[in-house]
C-alpha angles and dihedrals in degrees: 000000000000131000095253100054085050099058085040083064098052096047093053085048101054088043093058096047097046090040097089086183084067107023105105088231125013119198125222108353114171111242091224096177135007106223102185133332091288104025128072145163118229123176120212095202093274108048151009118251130181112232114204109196099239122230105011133059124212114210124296124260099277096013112113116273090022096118091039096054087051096051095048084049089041084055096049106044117008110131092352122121116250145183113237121203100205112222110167136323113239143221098285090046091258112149106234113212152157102254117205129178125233096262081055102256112158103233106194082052096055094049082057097045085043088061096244104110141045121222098255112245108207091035109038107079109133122101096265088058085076092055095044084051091059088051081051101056093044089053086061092048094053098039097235122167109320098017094067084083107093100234097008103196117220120253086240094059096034091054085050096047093040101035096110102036 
């Protein structure tokens, strides 16, 4: 191997371990703003970075339970240090991840349990998707945040039906 291919792979390498929008998990980031109830900003000393809570959404800005989503969200993480599992970034360039606090609470879960999100139907695949949508589901039978409304439409059909207004 020459020397230069093998510069050109440490380079690539070193890229792909500082780079927290591609690392696989990323240790203490600083949540810096809470956007919305899924979406944050976190800083890792060198950049800022959105943080799109992956498989779950949070209701949409006017839709019923929004600003309550974000403050919930706003209460657990806001300037505290947390571990990302990257997961994918999306189609605005947002990196989607698990978010745990240092203590190891899964962020994105307790949304759910809390009753301000919804597991996310077309995104949440994955194995631990089954056991969010039982939390789900105990979060409508007990009324808790958003399932006190009487019909709470999902963000995904919301977006669909109010695109245009």
């Amino acid at each position: 191997m020459t020397k230069y291919k093998m510069v050109w792979i440490f380079l690539i390498a070193v890229f792909l371990v500082c780079d927290p929008a591609i690392a696989k998990t990323v240790h203490d980031v600083l949540v810096k703003k809470v956007i919305d109830g899924d979406s944050i900003l976190v800083s890792n000393g060198t950049k800022d970075i959105k943080i799109r809570l992956w498989g779950i959404d949070t209701p949409e800005y006017r839709q019923p339970y929004s600003k309550a989503a974000k403050k919930i969200t706003k209460k657990i993480l806001l300037h505290e240090l947390v571990d990302l599992e990257v997961k994918d970034i999306d189609k605005y360039g947002r990196t989607v991840a698990l978010v745990r606090t240092k203590n190891g609470e899964n962020v994105n879960e307790l949304l759910v349990r809390s009753g301000y999100a919804w597991v996310h139907i077309y995104y949440c695949k994955e194995p631990i998707c089954k056991t969010w949508k039982v939390y789900e589901s105990e979060a409508r039978e007990k009324k808790t945040g958003l399932w006190r409304e009487a019909n709470p439409v999902a963000p995904w059909i919301w977006k669909r039906k109010y695109k245009n207004r």
